[in-house]
N, C-alpha and C positions, 0 to 999 in steps of 0.2 A: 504493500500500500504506500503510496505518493507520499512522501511529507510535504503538506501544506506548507509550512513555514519555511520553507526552502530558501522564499525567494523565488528567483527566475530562473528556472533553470540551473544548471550548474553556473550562473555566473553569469553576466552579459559580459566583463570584460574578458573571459577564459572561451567562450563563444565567438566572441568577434576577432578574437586575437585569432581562434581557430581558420576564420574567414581571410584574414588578414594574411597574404600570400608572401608575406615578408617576412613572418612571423615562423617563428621556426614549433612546429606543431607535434605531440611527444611521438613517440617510433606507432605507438598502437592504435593511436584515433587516425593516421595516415596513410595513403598507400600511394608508390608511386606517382606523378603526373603521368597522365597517357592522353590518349586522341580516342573518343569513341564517334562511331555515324551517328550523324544530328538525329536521326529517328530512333536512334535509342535512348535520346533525352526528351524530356517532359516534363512540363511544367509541373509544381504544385496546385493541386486544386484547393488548398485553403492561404495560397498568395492572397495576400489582402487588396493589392494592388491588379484590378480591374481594368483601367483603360491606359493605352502607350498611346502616344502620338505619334503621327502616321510622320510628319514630318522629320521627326526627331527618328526615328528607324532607319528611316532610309537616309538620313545623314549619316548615321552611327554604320550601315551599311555602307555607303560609299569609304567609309575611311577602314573597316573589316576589309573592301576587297586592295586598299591600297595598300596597309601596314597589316591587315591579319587581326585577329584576337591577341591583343596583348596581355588581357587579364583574362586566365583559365578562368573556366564557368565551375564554382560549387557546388556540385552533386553529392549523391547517396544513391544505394541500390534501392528501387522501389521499394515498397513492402507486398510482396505475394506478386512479382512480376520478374520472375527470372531472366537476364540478361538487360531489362531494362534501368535507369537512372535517373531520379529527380533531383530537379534540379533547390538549391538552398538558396544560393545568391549568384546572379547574372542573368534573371531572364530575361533581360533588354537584348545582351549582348545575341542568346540564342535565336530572338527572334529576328533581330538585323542579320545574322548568317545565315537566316533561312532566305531573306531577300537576299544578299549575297549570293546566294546560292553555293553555299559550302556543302560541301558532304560529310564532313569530320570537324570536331572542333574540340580545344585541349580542353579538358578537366584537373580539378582536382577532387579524389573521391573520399568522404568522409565518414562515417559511422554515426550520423546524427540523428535522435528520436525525434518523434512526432513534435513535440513540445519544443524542442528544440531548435527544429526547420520553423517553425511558427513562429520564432520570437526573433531567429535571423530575419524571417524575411522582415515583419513588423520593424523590425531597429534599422536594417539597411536601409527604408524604404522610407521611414521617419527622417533617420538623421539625415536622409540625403534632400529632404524634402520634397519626395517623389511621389506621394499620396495626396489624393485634395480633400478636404476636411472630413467628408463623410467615409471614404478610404481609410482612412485616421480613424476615425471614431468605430468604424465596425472592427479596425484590426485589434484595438482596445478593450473591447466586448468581448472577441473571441477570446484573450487572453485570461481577461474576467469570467465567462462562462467556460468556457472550457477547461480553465487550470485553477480556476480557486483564488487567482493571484487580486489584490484589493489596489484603490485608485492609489495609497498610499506604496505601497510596494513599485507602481508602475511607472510614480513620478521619480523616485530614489534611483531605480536603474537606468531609468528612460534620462535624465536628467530634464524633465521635462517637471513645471509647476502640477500640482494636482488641480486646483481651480484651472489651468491648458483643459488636463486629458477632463474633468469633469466638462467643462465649457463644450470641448469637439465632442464629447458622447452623447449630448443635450440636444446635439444638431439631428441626430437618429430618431427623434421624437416627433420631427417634421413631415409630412407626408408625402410619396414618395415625389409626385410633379415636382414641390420644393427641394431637395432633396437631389434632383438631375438637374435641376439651375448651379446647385451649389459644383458639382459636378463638375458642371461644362465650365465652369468660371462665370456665367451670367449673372452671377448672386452669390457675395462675399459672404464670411462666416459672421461678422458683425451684422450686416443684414439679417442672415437667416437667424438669427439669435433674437432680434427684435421682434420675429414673428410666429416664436414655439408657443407661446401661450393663446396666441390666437385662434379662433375656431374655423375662420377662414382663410387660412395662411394662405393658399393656393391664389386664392384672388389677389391676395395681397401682393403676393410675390409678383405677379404679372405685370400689376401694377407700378411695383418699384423697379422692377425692367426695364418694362414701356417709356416710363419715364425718367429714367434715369436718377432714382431719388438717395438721399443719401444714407447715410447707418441714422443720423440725428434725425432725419425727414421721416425716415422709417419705424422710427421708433412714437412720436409723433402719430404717424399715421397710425400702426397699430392700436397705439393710448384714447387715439378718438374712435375709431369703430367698437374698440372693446368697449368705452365707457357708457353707453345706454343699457348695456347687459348689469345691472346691480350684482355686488355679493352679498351672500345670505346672511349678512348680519342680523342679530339679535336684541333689541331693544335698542336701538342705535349703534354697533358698538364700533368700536373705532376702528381703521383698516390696522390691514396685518403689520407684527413691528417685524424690523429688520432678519431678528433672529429666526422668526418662522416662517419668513423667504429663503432666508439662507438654507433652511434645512427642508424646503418644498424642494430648493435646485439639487441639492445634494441628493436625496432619494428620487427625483426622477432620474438624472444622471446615473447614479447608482443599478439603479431599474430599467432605466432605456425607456420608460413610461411615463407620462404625466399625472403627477401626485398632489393632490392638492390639500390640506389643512385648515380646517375652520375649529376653532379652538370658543368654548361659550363662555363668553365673559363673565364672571365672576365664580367660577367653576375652576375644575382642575379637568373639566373631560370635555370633550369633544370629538372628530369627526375624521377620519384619513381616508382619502378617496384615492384611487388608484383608476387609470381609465387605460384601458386595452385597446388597440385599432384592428388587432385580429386573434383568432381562434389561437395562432401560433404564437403570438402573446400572452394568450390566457395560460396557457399549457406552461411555457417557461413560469412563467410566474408561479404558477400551481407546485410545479419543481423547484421551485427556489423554496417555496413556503417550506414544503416536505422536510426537503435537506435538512430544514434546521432542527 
């Protein structure tokens, strides 16, 4: 059974140093560099990183057919696919050799688990700032749901603030139209942040497109369509203080969900809402509750 408390892995610095082709890596986690045929490499299917630009490939490809691969591509033997290699860090590289039209290209092959490829790619892909927010944010989650590791542990290795990774996880709450703006670059991360609490984000978004409005403007706009929607206050009671926004953002963050808090004034109890956008939200959630 895993130790939880591990941390990340054996290490992000004893992981990356592994990647690090400079880096002299011990006799047993190594094997030779060699040349395998580009069809016997393949990508990871839980790369976090989604879309390459078509321009940036085929630049990367004109200088592959001029000077070659000069940094071997990071692989591992599949798991349950004899003779085949996935790849850990350089799928840029592998996919410009395929425009290239190489048939071979160097490796270096490593011994790395599951967990392991996953936090390579996550960190290369981060530090290089090669993910666009919501790339980010799901590679985050997987590491959160799938390994147990907390926002705190993710900032310390990541060298990243915790309020960064909670702020890009927040963006996952937006629906998915919002969400491929952020994507495409049409709609910065400040923007979409100004419109998670909104019930209309979608329209909104289009709107701060169309018009080219700002993070301030946006924020603005969002404050005056929400505001004819009243909260359920109680005998008048005053809007929510600082401390029980902070910790609304932290548990949706946390959750990938929008969480809301109405707290009854003069009481010590009150109300935690938790709101789902799909059956496969409901189901994680249901699994989180379990766990504990």
């Amino acid at each position: 059974m895993a130790d939880k408390k591990r941390g990340l892995g054996r290490g992000l610095s004893a992981l990356m140093s592994d990647v690090d082709l400079n880096a002299r890596a011990p006799a047993e986690q190594a094997r030779p560099d060699t040349h395998l045929p580009i069809e016997k490499v393949q990508p990871n299917p839980d790369q976090p990183r989604r879309s390459f630009d078509k321009d940036q490939l085929e630049e990367l490809a004109r200088s592959i057919e001029a000077r070659g691969i000069v940094q071997p591509i990071v692989v591992r033997p599949a798991p349950g696919a004899a003779g085949i290699y996935q790849i850990v860090a350089g799928e840029r590289r592998w996919r410009a050799a395929q425009i290239a039209q190489l048939h071979e290209v160097p490796v270096v092959v490593r011994d790395f688990n599951d967990l392991e490829v996953l936090e390579i790619a996550i960190i290369e892909n981060v530090q290089r700032a090669d993910l666009n927010p919501i790339e980010e944010g799901l590679g985050y989650r997987q590491l959160l749901d799938k390994f147990g590791h907390t926002q705190e542990q993710l900032a310390e290795s990541l060298g990243k603030s915790r309020s960064h990774i909670a702020n890009v996880m927040r963006l996952l709450q937006l629906p998915d139209g919002v969400q491929d703006l952020v994507k495409d670059g049409k709609l910065s991360s400040g923007h979409a942040r100004a419109l998670i609490t909104s019930d209309n984000a979608q329209a909104l978004a289009q709107k701060v497109v169309a018009q080219g409005l700002s993070v301030r403007e946006t924020e603005r706009l969002a404050k005056t369509v929400s505001a004819p929607q009243p909260k359920q206050t109680r005998q008048g009671g005053s809007e929510k203080d600082a401390d029980t926004k902070a910790l609304e953002n932290d548990l949706s963050a946390g959750l990938g969900m929008n969480v809301e808090i109405q707290h009854k004034p003069g009481t010590e109890a009150g109300a935690l809402t938790i709101r789902y956008r799909s059956l496969d939200e409901l189901d994680g959630l249901c699994r989180l509750l379990s766990a504990t």
